[in-house]
Structures are given as C-alpha cells and as structure tokens.
C-alpha positions in Angstrom: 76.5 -26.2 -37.7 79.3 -25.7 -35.1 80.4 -28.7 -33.2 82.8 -29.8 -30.8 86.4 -30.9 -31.7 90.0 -31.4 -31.1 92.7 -29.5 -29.9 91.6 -25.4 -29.4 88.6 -26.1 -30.5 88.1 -29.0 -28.4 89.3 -26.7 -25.3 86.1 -24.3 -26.5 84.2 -27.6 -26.0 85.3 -28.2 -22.6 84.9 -24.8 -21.6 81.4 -24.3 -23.1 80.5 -27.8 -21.0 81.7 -26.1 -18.1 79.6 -23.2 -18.9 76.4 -25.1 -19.2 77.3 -27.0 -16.4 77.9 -24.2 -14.3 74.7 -22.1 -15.5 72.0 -25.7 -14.7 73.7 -25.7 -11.3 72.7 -22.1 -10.8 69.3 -22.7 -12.2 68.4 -25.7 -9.9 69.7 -24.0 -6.8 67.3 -20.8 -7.9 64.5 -22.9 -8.3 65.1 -25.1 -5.6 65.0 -21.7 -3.1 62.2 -21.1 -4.7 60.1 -23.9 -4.1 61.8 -23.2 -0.2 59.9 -20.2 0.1 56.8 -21.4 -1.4 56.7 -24.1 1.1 57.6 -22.0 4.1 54.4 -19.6 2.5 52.0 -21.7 2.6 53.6 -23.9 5.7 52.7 -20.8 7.6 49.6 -19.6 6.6 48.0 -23.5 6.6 46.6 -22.8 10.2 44.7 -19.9 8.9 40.9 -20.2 7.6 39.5 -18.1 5.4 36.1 -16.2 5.6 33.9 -14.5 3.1 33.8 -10.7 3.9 31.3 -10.2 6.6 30.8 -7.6 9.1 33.6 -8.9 12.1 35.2 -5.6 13.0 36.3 -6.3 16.5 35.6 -5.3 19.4 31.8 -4.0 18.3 30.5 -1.5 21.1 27.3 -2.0 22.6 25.6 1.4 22.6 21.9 2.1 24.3 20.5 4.9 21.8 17.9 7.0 24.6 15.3 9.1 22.9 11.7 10.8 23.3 8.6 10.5 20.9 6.6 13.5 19.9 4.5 13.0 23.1 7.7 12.6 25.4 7.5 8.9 25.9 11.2 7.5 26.7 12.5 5.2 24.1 16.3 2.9 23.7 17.9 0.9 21.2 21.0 -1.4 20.9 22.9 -0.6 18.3 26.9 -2.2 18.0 27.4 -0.5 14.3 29.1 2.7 16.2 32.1 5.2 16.8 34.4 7.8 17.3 33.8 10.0 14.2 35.6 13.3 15.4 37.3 14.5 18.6 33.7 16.0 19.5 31.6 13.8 16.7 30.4 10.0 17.1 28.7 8.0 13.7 26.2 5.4 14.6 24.7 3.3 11.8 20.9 3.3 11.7 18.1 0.8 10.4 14.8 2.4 10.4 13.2 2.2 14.3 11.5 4.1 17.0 14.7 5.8 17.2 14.9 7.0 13.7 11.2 8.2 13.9 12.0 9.9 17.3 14.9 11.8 15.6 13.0 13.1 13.0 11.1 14.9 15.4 13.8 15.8 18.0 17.4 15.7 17.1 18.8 14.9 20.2 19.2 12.0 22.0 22.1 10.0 24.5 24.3 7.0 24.1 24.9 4.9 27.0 27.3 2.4 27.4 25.9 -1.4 28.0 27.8 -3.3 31.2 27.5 -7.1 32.5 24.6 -6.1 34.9 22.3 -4.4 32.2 22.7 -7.3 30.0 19.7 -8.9 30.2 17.9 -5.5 29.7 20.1 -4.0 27.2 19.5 -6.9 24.8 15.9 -7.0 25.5 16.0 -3.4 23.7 17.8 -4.3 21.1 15.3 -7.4 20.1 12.2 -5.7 20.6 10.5 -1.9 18.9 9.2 0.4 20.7 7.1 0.5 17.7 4.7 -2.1 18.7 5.7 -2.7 22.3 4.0 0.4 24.4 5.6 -1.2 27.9 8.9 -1.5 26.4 10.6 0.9 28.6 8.7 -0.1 31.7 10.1 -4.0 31.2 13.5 -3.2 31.7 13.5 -1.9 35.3 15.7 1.2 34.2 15.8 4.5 36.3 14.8 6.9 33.8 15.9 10.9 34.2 15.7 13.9 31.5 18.9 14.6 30.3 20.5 17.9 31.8 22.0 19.1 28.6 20.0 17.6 26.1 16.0 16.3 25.4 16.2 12.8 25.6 16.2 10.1 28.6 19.4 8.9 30.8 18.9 5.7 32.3 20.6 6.3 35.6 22.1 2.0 35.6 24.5 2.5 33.3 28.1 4.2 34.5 28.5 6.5 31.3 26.3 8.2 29.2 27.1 10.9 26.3 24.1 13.6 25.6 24.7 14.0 22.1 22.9 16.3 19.2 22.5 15.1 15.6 24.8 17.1 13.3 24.4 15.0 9.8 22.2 11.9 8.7 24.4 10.9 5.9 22.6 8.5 3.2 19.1 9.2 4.5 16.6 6.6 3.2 13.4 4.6 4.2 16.1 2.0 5.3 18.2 4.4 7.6 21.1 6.2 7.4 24.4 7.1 9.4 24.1 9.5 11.9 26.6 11.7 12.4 26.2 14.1 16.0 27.4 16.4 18.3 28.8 14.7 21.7 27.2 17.8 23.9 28.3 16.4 27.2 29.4 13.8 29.1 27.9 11.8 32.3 29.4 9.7 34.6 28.3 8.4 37.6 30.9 8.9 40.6 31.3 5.1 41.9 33.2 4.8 38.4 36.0 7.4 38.6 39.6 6.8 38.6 42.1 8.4 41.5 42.4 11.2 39.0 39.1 12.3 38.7 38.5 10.9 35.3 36.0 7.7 34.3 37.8 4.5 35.0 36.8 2.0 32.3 38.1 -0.8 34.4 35.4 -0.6 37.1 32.7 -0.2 34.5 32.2 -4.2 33.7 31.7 -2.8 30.0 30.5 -5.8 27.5 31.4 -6.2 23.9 29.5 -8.0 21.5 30.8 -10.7 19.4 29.5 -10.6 15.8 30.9 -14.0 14.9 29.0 -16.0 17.8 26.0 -13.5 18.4 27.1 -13.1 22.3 28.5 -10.6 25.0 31.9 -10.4 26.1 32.9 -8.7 29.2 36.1 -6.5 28.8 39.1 -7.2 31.0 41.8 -5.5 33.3 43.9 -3.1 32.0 47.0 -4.8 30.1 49.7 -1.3 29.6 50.0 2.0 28.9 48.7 3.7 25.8 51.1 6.1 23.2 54.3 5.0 26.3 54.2 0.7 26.3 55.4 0.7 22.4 58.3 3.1 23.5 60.2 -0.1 24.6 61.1 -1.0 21.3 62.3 2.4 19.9 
C-alpha cells in the first residue's frame, strides 16, 4: 500500500492533499448550486395547484345548434364542445339529441352565437330536449325565420349566425359523434358591424362559458391588435 512520507515523497503527499482538497471544494459548490436551483424550482411553482385532466380548454364558445324535424318543427341546442376546423369547416362535438335525430334526416342546420341578453334562453336550451318538451321553442321568446341559404331556423336575437351544411360525422355512434360541416354563409345583423363594414365582436356582448364553475362570462373590450401587437418585441 502506498502512503505518505518524507522528503519527495512527502511533497507527493502535500500535493495529493491539495488535490483532494481542491476536488471536495468543487464538489460541495456543485452540489450546493444544485440544491439552489431545486429550491428556486419548486419556490416557483409552490403557488401553482394541480388538477386531474378534465375538460378546461378556455374560453369554451357557447354555440345555439338551429335545426328542423322531419315535419319542419324548429329545434336548438347549446353546445360549448366547438370550433374552427378549416378556413370554410367548423367541428362540433355531439351527444345524442333532437339535433342529432334532426340531422339524420336533414344535413343542414345553423350555429348562432349566445350573447348576455339571450342568456336566460340560450341555457334553457341547453338543459332541456326537444325530445320530450313539444313547446320548447315557443318558451324562449325567439324570433324564428328559415334560413336563406340553408334548411334550418335563424333566430333573428342573436347578432351572428353561420348557415352551415354537414360534411363528415366522424366516430358516428348511438352516443354521438363529431360533426364536421360546411360554413355555407354567414349572417349578421347590421346594428353589429364595425366602421369597415365587417361584424364587430365588441358590440355583440358575446358570453363564454366557464367549465370550471358551470357559469357565463361576458367577453370584454378589445385589448390590441392581432398578427401587429407582438411585432414590438422583434
């Protein structure tokens, strides 16, 4: 075994201390950053709660799905589980309702946008099936109209409406399916255009609705400019 001594050899000693000392220096500075950033970690994510995966995508639309039964009877839904599939294409995810059975029979239908004043009404469709509620339509006060581009109902309250066409049911089942279709055309009353001709979002009093608390959240003002606000901080 090799051990320390005097004279060169003990020099070797003293420099293989120095070594050692050197390299456990290094060591507990490493491993005392270390322990830094684990603090800083979890320092900064303390204030955050966890959730088990759920279905919180925010904001969630509130969409009024118009239809008409085989005998032409006026029928709408609320559904939130909706969006922009294509430039021309929207998805909506369906349970099986009136509306589904109405679609099997005609494929086209419109999607209205809810606002703070239909509320009451746009919820109250949502809640309750035209399957075993014949007055449904009648209880919520709406002005009803045929579409102009498509078979299916307007209801003339709401600012925006899109007359859309099914193009896909994707995953059909007894359950439901996704409904893939056809954005036809696109209504808006006049009281909600912009200066430039175009619908004005701002003016519509659209709602949201909040998955987490079960309630309806009225969108705000207008906060920048979209694809020209981020271009600060090129």
């Amino acid at each position: 075994m090799w051990r320390l001594g005097k004279g060169k050899d003990g020099n070797k000693g003293k420099n293989m201390k120095r070594i050692i000392a050197i390299v456990c220096l290094a060591i507990a500075i490493t491993a005392n950053a270390i322990a830094q950033q684990a603090k800083d970690v979890t320092n900064n994510t303390s204030n955050m709660k966890s959730f088990k995966s759920t279905a919180w995508l925010l904001p969630q639309p509130v969409l009024i799905i118009g239809t008409y039964d085989k005998e032409g009877n006026p029928n709408a839904m609320n559904a939130a589980w909706g969006g922009q599939w294509d430039m021309n294409e929207i998805i909506i995810s369906l349970g099986s309702h009136q509306t589904t059975d109405n679609l099997a029979v005609n494929p086209e239908f419109t999607v209205a946008f809810a606002t703070a004043e239909t509320m009451v009404a746009s919820d109250y469709v949502g809640i309750v099936s035209g399957r075993n509620t014949p007055d449904k339509m009648e209880k919520t006060g709406w002005t009803i109209e045929k579409a102009p581009n498509v078979n299916a109902p307007i209801f003339k309250e709401f600012p925006m409406t899109l007359e859309c066409r099914v193009k896909q049911k994707i995953d059909e089942s007894e359950t439901g399916y996704y409904l893939v279709a056809e954005i036809v055309n696109i209504l808006c009353d006049e009281k909600y255009l912009a200066e430039d001709g175009k619908p004005d979002v701002e003016k519509m009093g659209l709602i949201t609705f909040d998955p987490v608390h079960h309630a309806y959240i009225q969108l705000g003002k207008t906060v920048g400019k979209a694809f020209s606000d981020g271009k600060q901080l090129k």
